[in-house]
PDB file of N, H, CA, C and O in Angstrom:
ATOM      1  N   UNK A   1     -18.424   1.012  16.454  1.00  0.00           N
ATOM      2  CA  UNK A   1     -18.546   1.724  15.206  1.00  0.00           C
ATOM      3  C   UNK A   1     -18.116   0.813  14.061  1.00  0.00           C
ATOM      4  O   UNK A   1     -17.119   0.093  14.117  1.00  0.00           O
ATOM      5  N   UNK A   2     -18.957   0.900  12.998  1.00  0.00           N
ATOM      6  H   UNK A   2     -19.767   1.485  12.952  1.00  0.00           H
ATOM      7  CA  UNK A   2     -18.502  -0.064  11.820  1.00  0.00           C
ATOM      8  C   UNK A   2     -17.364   0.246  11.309  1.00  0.00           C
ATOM      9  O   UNK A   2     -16.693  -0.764  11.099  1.00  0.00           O
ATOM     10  N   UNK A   3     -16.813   1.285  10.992  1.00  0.00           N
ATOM     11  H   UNK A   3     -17.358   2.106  11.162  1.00  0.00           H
ATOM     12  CA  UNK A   3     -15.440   1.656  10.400  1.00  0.00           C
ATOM     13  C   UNK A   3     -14.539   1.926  11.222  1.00  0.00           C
ATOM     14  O   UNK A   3     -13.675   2.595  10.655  1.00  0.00           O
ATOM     15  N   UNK A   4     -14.301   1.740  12.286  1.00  0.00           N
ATOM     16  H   UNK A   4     -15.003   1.196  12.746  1.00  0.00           H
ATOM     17  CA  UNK A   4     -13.234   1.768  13.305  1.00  0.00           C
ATOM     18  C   UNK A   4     -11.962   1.532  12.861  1.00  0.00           C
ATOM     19  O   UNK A   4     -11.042   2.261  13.233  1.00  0.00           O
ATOM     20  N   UNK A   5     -11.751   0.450  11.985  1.00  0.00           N
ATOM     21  H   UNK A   5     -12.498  -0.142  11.683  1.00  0.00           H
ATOM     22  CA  UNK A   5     -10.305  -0.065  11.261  1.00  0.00           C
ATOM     23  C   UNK A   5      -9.954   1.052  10.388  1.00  0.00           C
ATOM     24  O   UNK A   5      -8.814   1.147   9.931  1.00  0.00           O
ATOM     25  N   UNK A   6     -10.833   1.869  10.142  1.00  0.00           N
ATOM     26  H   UNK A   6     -11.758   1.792  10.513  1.00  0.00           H
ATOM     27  CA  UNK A   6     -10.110   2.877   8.970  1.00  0.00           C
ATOM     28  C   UNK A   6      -9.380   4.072   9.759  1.00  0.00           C
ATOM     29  O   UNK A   6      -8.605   4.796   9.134  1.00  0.00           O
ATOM     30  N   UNK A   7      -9.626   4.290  11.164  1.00  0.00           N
ATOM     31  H   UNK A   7     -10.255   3.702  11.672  1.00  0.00           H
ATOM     32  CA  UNK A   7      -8.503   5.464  12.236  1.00  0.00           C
ATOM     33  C   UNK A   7      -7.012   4.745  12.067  1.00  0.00           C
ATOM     34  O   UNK A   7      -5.976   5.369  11.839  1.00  0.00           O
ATOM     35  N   UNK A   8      -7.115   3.365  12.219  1.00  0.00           N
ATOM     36  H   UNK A   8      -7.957   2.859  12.404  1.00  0.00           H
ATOM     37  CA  UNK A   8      -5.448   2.958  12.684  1.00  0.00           C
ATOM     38  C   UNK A   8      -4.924   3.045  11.364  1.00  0.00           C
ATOM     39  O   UNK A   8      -3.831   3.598  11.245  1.00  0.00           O
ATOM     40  N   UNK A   9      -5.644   2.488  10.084  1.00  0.00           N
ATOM     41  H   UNK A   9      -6.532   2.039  10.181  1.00  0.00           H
ATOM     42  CA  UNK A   9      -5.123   2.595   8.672  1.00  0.00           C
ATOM     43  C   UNK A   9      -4.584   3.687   8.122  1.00  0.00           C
ATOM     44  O   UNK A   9      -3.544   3.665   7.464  1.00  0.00           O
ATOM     45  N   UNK A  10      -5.521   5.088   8.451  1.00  0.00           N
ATOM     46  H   UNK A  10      -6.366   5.105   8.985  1.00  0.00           H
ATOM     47  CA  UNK A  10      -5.098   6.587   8.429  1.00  0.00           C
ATOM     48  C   UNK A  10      -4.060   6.589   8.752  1.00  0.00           C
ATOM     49  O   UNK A  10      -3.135   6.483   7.947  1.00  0.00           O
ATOM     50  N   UNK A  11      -3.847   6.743  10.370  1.00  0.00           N
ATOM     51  H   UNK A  11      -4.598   6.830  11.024  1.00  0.00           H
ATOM     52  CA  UNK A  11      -2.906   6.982  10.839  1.00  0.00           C
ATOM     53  C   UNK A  11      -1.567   6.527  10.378  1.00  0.00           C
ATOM     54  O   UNK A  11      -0.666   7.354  10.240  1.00  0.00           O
ATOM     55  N   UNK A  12      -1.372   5.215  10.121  1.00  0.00           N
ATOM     56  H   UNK A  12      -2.105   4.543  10.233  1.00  0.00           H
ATOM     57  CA  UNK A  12      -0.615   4.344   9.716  1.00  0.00           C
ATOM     58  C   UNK A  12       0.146   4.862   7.922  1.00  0.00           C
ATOM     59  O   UNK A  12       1.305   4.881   7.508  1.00  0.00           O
ATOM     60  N   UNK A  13      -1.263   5.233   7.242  1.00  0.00           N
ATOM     61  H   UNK A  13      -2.204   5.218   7.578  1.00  0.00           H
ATOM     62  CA  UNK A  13      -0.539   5.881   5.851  1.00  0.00           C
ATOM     63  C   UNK A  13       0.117   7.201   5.974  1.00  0.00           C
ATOM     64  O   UNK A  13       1.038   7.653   5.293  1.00  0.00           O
ATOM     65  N   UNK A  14      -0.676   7.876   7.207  1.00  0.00           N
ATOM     66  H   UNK A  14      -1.424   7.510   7.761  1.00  0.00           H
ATOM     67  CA  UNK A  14       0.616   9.703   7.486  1.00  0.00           C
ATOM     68  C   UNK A  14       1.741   9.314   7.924  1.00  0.00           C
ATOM     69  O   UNK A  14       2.846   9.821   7.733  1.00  0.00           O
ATOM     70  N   UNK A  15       1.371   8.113   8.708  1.00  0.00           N
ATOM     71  H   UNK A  15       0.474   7.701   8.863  1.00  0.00           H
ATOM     72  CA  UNK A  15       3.028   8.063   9.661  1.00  0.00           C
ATOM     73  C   UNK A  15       4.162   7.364   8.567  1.00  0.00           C
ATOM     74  O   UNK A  15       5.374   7.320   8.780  1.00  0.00           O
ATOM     75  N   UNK A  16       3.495   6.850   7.393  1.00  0.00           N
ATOM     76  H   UNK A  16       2.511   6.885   7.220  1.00  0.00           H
ATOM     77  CA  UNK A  16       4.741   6.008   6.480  1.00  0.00           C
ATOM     78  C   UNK A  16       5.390   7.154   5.474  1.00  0.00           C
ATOM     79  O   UNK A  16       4.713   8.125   5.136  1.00  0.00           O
ATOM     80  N   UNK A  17       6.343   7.024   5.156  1.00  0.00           N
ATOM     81  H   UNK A  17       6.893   6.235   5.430  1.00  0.00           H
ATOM     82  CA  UNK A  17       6.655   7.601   3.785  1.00  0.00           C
ATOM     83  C   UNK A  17       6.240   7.527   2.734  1.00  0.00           C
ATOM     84  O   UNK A  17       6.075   6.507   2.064  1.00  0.00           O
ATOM     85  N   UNK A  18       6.064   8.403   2.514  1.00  0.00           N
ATOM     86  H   UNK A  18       6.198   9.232   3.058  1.00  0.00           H
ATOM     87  CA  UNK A  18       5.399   8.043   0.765  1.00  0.00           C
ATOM     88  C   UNK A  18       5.431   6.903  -0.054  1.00  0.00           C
ATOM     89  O   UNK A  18       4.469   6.337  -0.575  1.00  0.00           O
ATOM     90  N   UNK A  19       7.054   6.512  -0.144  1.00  0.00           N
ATOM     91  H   UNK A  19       7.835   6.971   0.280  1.00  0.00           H
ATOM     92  CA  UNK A  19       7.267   5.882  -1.550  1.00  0.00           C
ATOM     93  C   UNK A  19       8.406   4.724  -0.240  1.00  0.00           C
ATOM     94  O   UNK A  19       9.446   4.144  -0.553  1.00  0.00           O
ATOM     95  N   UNK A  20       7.825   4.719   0.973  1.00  0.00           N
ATOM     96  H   UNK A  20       6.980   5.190   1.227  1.00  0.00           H
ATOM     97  CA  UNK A  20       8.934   3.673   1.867  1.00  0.00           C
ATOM     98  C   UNK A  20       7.907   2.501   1.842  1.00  0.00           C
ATOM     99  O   UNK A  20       6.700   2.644   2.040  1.00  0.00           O
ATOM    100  N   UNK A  21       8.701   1.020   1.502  1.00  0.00           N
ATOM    101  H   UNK A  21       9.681   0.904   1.341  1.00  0.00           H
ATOM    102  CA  UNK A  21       7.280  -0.037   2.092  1.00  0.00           C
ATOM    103  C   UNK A  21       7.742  -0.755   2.717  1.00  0.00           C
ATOM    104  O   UNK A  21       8.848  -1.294   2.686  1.00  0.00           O
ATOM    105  N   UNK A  22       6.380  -0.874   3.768  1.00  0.00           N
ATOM    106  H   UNK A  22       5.482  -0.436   3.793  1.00  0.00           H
ATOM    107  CA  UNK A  22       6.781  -1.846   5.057  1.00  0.00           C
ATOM    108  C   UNK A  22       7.406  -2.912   4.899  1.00  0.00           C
ATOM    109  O   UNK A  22       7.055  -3.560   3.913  1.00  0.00           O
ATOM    110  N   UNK A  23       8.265  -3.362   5.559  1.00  0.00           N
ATOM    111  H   UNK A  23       8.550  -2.835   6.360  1.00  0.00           H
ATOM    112  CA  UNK A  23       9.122  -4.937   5.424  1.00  0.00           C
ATOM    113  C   UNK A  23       8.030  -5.809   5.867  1.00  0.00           C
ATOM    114  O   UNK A  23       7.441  -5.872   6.946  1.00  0.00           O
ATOM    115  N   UNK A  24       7.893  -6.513   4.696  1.00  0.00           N
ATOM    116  H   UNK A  24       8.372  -6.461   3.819  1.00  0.00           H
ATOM    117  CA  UNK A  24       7.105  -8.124   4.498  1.00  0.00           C
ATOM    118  C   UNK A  24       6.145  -7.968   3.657  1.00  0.00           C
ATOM    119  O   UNK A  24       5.378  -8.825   3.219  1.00  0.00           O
ATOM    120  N   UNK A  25       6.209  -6.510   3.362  1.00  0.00           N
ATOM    121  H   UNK A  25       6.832  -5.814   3.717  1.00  0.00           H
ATOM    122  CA  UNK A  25       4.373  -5.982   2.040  1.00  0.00           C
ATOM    123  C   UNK A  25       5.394  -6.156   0.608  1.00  0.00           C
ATOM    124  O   UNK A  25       6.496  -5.674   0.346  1.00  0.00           O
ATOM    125  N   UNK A  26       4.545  -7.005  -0.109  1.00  0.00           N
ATOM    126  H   UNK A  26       3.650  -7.397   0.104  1.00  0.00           H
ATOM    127  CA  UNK A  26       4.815  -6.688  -1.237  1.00  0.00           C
ATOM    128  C   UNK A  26       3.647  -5.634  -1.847  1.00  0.00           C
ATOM    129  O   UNK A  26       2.708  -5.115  -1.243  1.00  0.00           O
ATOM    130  N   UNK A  27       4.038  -5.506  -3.241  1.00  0.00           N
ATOM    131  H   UNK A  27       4.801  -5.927  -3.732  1.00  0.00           H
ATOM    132  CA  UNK A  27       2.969  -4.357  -4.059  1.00  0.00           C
ATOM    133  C   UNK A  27       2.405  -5.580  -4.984  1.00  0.00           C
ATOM    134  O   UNK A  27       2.964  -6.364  -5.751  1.00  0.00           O
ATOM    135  N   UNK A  28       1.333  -5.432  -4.659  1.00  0.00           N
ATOM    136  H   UNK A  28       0.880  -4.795  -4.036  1.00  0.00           H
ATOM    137  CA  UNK A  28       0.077  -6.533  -5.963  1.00  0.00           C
ATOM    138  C   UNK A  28      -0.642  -5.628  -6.487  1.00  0.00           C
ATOM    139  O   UNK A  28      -1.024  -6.041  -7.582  1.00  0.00           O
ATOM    140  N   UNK A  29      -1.030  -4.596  -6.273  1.00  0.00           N
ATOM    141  H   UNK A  29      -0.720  -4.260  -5.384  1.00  0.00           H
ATOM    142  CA  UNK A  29      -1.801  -4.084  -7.697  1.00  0.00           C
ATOM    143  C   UNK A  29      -1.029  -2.565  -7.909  1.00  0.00           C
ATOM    144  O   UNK A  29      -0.654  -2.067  -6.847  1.00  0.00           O
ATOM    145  N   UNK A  30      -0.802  -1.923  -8.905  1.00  0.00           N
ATOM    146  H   UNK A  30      -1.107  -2.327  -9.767  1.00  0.00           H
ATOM    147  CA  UNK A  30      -0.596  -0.264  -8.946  1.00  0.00           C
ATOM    148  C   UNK A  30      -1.710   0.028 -10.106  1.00  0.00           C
ATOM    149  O   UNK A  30      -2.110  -0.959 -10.723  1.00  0.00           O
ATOM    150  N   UNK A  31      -2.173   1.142 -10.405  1.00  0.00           N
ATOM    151  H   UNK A  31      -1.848   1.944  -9.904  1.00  0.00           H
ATOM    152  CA  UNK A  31      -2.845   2.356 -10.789  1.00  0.00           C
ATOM    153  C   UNK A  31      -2.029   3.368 -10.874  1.00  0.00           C
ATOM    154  O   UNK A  31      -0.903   3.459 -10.384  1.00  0.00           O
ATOM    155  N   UNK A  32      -2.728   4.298 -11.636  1.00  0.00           N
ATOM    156  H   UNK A  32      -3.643   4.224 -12.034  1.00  0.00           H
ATOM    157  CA  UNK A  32      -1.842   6.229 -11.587  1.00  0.00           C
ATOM    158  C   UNK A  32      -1.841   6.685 -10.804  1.00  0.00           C
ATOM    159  O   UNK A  32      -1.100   7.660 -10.678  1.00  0.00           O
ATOM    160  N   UNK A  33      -3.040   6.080  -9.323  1.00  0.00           N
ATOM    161  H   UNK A  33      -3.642   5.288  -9.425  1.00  0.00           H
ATOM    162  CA  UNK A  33      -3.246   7.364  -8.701  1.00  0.00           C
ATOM    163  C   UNK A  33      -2.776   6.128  -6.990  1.00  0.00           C
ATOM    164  O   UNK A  33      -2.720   6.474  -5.810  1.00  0.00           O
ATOM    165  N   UNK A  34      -2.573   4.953  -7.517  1.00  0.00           N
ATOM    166  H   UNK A  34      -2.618   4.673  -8.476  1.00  0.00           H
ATOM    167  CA  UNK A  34      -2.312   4.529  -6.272  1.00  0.00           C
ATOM    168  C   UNK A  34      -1.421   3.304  -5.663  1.00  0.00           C
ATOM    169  O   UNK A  34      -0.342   3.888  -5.566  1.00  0.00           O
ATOM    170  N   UNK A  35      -1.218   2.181  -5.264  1.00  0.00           N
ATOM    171  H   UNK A  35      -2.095   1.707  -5.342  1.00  0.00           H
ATOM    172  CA  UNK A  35      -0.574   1.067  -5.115  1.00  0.00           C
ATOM    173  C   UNK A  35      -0.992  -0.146  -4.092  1.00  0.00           C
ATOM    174  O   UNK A  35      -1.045   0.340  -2.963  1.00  0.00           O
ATOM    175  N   UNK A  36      -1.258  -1.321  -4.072  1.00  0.00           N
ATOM    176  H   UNK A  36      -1.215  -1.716  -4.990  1.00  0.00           H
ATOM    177  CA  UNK A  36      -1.933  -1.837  -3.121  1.00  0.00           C
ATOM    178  C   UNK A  36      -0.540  -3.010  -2.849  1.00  0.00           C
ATOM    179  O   UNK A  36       0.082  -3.637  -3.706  1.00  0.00           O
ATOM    180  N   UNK A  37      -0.355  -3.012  -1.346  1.00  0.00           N
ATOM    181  H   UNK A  37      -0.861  -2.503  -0.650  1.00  0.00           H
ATOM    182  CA  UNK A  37       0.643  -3.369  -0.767  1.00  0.00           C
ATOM    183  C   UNK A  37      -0.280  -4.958   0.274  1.00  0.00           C
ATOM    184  O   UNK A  37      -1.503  -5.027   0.391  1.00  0.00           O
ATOM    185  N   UNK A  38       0.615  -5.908   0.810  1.00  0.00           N
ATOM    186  H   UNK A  38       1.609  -5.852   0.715  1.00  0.00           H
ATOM    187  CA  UNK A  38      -0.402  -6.745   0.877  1.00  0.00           C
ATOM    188  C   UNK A  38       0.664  -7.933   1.745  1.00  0.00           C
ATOM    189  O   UNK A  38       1.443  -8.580   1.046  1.00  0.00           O
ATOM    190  N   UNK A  39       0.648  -8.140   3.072  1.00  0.00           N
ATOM    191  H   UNK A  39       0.015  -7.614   3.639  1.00  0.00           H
ATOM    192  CA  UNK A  39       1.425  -9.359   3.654  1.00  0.00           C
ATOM    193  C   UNK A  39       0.574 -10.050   4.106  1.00  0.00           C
ATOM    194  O   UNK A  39      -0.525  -9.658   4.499  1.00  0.00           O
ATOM    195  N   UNK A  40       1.069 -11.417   4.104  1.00  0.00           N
ATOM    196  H   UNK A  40       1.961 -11.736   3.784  1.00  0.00           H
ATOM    197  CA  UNK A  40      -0.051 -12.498   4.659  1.00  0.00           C
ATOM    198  C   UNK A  40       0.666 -13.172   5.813  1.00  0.00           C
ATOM    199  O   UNK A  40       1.784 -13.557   5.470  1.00  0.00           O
ATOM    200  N   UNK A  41       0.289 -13.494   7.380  1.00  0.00           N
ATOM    201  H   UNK A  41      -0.619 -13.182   7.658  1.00  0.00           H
ATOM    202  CA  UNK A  41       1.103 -13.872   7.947  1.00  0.00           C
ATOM    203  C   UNK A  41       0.061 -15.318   9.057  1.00  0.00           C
ATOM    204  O   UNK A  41      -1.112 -15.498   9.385  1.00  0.00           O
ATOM    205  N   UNK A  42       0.958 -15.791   9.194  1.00  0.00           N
ATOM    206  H   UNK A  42       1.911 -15.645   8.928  1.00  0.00           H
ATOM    207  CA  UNK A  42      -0.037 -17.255  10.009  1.00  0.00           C
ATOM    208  C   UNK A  42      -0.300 -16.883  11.464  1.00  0.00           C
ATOM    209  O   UNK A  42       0.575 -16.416  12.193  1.00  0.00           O
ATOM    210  N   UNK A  43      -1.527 -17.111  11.837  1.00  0.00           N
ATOM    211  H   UNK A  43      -2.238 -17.490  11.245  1.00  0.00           H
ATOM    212  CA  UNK A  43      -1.713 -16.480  13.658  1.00  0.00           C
ATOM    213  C   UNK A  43      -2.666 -17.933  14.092  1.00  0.00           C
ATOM    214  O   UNK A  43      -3.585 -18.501  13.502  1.00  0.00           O
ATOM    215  N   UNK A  44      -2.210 -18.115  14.946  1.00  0.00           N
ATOM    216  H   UNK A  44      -1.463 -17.655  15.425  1.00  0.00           H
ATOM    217  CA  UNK A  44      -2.750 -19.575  15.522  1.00  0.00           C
ATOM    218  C   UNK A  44      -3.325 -20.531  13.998  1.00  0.00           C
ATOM    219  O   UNK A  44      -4.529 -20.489  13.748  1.00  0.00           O
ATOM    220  N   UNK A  45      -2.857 -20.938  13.533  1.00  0.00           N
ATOM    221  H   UNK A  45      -1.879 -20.973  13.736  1.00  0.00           H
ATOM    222  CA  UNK A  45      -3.431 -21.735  12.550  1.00  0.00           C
ATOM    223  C   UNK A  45      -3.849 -21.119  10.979  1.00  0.00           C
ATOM    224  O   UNK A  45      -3.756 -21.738   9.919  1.00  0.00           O
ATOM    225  N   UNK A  46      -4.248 -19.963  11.141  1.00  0.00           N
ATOM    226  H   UNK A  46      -4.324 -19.460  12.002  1.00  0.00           H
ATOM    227  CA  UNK A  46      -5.165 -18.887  10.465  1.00  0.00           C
ATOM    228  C   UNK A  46      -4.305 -18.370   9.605  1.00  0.00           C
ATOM    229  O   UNK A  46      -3.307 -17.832  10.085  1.00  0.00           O
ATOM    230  N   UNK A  47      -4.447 -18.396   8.328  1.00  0.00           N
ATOM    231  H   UNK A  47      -5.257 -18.833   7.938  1.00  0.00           H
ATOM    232  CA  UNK A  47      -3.134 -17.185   7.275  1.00  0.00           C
ATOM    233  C   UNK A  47      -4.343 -15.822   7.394  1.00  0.00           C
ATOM    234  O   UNK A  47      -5.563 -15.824   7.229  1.00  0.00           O
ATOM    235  N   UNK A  48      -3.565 -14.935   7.684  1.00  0.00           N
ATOM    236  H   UNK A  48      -2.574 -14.934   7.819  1.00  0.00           H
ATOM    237  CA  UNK A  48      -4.280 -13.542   7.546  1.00  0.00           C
ATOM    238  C   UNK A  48      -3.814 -12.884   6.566  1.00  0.00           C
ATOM    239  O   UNK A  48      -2.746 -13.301   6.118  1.00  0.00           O
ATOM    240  N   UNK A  49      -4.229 -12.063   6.125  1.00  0.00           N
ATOM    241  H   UNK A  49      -5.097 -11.724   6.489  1.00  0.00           H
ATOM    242  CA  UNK A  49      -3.544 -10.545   4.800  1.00  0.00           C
ATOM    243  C   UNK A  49      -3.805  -9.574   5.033  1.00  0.00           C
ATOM    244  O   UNK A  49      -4.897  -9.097   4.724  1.00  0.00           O
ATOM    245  N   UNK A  50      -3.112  -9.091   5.512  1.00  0.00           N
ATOM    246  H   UNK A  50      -2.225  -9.479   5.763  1.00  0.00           H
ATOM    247  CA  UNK A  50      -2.750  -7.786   5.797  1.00  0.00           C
ATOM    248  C   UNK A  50      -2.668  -6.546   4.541  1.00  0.00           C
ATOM    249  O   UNK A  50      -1.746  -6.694   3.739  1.00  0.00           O
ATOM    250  N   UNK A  51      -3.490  -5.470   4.365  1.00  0.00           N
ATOM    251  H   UNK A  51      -4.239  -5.350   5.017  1.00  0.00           H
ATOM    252  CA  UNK A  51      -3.434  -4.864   2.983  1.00  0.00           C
ATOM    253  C   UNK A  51      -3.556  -3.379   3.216  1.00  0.00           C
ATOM    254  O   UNK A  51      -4.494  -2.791   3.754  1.00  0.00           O
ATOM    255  N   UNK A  52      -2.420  -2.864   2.707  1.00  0.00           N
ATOM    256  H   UNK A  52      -1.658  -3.342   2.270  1.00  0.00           H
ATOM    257  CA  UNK A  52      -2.331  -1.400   2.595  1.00  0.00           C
ATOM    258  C   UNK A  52      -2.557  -0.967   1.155  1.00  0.00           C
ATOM    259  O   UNK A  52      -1.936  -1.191   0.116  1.00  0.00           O
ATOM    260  N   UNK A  53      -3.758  -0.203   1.470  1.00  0.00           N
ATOM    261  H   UNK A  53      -4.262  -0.021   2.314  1.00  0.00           H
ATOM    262  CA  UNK A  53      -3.795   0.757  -0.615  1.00  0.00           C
ATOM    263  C   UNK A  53      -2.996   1.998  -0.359  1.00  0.00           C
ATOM    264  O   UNK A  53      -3.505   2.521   0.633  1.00  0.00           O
ATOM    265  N   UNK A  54      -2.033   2.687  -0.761  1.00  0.00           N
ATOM    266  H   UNK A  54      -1.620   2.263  -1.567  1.00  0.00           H
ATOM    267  CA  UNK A  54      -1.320   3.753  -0.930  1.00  0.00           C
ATOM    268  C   UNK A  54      -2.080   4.883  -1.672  1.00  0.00           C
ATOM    269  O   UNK A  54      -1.994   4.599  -2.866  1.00  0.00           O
ATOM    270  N   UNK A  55      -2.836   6.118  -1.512  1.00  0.00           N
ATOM    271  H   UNK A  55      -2.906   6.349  -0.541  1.00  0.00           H
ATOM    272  CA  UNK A  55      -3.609   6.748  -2.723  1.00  0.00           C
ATOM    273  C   UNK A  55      -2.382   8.213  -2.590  1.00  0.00           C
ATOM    274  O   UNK A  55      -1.956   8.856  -1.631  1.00  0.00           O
ATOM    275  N   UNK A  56      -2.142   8.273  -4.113  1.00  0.00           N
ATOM    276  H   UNK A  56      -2.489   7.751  -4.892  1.00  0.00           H
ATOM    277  CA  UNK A  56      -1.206   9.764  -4.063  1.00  0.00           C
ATOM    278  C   UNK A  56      -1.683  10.556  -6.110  1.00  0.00           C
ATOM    279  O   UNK A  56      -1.655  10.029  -7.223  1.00  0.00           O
ATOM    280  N   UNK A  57      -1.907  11.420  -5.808  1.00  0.00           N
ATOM    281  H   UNK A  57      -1.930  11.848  -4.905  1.00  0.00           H
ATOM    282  CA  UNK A  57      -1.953  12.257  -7.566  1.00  0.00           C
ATOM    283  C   UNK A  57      -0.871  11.703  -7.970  1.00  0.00           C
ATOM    284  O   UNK A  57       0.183  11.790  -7.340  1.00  0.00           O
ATOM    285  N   UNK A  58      -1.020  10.977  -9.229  1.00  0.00           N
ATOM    286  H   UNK A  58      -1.876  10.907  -9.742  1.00  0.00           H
ATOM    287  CA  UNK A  58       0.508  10.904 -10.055  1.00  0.00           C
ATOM    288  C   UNK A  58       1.565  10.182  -9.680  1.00  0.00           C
ATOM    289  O   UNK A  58       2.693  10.642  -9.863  1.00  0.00           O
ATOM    290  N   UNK A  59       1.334   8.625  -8.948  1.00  0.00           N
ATOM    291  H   UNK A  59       0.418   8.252  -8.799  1.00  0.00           H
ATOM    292  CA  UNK A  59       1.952   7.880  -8.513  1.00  0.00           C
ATOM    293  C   UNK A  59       3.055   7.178  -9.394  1.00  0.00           C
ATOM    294  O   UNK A  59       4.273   7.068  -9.530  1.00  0.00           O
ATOM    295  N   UNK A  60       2.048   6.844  -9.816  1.00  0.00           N
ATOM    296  H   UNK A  60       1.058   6.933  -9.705  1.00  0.00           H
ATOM    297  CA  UNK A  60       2.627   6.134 -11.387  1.00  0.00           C
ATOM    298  C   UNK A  60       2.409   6.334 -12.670  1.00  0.00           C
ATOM    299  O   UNK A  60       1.329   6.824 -12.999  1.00  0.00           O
ATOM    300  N   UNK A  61       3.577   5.933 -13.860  1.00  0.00           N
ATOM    301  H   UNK A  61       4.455   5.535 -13.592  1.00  0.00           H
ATOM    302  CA  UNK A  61       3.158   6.240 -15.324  1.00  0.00           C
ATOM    303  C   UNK A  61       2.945   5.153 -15.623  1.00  0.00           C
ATOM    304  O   UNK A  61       3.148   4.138 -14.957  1.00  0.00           O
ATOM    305  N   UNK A  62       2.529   5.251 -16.621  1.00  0.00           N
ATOM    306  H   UNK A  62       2.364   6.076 -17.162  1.00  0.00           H
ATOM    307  CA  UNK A  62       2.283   4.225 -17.795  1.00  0.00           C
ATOM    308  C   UNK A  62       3.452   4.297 -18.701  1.00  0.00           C
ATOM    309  O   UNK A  62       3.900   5.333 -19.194  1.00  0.00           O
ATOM    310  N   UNK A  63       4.047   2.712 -18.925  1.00  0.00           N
ATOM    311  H   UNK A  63       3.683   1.871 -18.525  1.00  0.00           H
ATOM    312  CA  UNK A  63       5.545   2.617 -19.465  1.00  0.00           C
ATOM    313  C   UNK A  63       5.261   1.026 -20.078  1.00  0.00           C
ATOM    314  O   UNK A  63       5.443   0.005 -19.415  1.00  0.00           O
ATOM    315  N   UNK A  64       4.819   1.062 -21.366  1.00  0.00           N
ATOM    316  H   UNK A  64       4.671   1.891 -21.904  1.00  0.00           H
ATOM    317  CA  UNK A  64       4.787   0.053 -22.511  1.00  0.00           C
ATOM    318  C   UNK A  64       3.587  -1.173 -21.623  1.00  0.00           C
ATOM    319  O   UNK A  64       3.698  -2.390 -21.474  1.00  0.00           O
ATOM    320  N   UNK A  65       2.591  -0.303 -21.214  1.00  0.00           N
ATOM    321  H   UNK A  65       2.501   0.686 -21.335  1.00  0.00           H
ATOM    322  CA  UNK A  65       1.656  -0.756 -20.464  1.00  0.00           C
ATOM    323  C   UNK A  65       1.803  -1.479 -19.157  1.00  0.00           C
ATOM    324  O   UNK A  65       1.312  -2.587 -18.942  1.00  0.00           O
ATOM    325  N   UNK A  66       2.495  -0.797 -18.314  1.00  0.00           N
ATOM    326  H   UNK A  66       2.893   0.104 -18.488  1.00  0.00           H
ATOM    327  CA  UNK A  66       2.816  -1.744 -17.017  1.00  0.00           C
ATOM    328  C   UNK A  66       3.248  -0.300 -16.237  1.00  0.00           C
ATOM    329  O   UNK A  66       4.240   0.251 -16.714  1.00  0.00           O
ATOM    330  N   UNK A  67       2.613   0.345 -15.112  1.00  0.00           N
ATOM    331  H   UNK A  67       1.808  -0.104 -14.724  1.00  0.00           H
ATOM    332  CA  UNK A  67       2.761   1.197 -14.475  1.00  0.00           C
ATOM    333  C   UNK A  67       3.853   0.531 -13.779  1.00  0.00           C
ATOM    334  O   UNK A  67       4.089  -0.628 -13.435  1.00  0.00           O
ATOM    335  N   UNK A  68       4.563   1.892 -13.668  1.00  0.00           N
ATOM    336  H   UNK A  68       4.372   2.833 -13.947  1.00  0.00           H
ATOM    337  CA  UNK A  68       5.701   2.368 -12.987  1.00  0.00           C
ATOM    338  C   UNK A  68       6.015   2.940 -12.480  1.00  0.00           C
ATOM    339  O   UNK A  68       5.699   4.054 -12.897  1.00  0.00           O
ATOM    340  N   UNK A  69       6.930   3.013 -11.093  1.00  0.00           N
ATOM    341  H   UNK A  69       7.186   2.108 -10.754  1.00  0.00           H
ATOM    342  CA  UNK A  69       7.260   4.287  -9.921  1.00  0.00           C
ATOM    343  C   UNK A  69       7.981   5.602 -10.493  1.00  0.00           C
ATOM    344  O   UNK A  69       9.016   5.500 -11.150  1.00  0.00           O
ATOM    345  N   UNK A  70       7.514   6.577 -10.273  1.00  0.00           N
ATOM    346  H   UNK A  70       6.673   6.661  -9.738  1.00  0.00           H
ATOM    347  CA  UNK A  70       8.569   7.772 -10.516  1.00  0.00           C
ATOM    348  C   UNK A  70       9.684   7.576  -9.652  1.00  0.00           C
ATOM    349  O   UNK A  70      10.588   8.349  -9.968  1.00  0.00           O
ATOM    350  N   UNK A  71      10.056   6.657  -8.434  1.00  0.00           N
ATOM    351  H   UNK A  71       9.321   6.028  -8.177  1.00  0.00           H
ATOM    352  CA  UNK A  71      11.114   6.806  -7.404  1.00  0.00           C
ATOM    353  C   UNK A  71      10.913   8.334  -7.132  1.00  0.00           C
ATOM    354  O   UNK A  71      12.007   8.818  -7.423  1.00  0.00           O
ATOM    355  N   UNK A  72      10.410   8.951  -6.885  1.00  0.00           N
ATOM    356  H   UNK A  72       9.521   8.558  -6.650  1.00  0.00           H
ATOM    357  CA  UNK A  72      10.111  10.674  -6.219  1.00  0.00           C
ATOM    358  C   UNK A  72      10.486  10.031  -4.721  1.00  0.00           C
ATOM    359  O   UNK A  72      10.022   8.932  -4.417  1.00  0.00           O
ATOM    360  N   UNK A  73      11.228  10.666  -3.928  1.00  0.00           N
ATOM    361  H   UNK A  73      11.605  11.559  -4.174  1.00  0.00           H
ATOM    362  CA  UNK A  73      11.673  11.132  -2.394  1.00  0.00           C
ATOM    363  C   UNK A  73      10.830  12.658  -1.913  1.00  0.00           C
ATOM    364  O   UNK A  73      11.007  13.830  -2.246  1.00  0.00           O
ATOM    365  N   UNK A  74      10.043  12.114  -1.157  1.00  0.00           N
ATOM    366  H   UNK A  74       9.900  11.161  -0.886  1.00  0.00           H
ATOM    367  CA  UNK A  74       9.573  13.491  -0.733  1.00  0.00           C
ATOM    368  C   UNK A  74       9.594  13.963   0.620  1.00  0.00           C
ATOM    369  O   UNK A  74       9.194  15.097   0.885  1.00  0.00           O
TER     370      UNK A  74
END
């Protein structure tokens, strides 16, 4: 199946916390409605990147033009 990678990704965004990020992801892009998380790691020779997009209503504000976390615990 062509989209096969998108079951483990699912799964992977219910099983995280909302606002918890994996150890070794940094955050490279945010939006209002989302956050893109992103590790790169070396496998036989090869750098790979690893990339989680986070999508939630109302993630972030806008604060002197540079989105920002509410820190919300949910």
């Amino acid at each position: 199946m062509k989209y096969s990678f998108l079951i483990p990704a699912v799964v992977l965004a219910i099983t995280l916390n909302l606002h918890a990020q994996p150890a070794g992801f940094a955050v490279t892009q945010r939006g209002a409605d989302y956050k893109v998380l992103q590790n790169t790691v070396s496998e036989n020779g090869t750098n790979r990147v690893h990339q989680i997009t986070e999508l939630a209503t109302g993630l972030h504000y806008l604060n002197n033009g540079q989105w920002q976390n509410h820190g919300m615990r949910l």
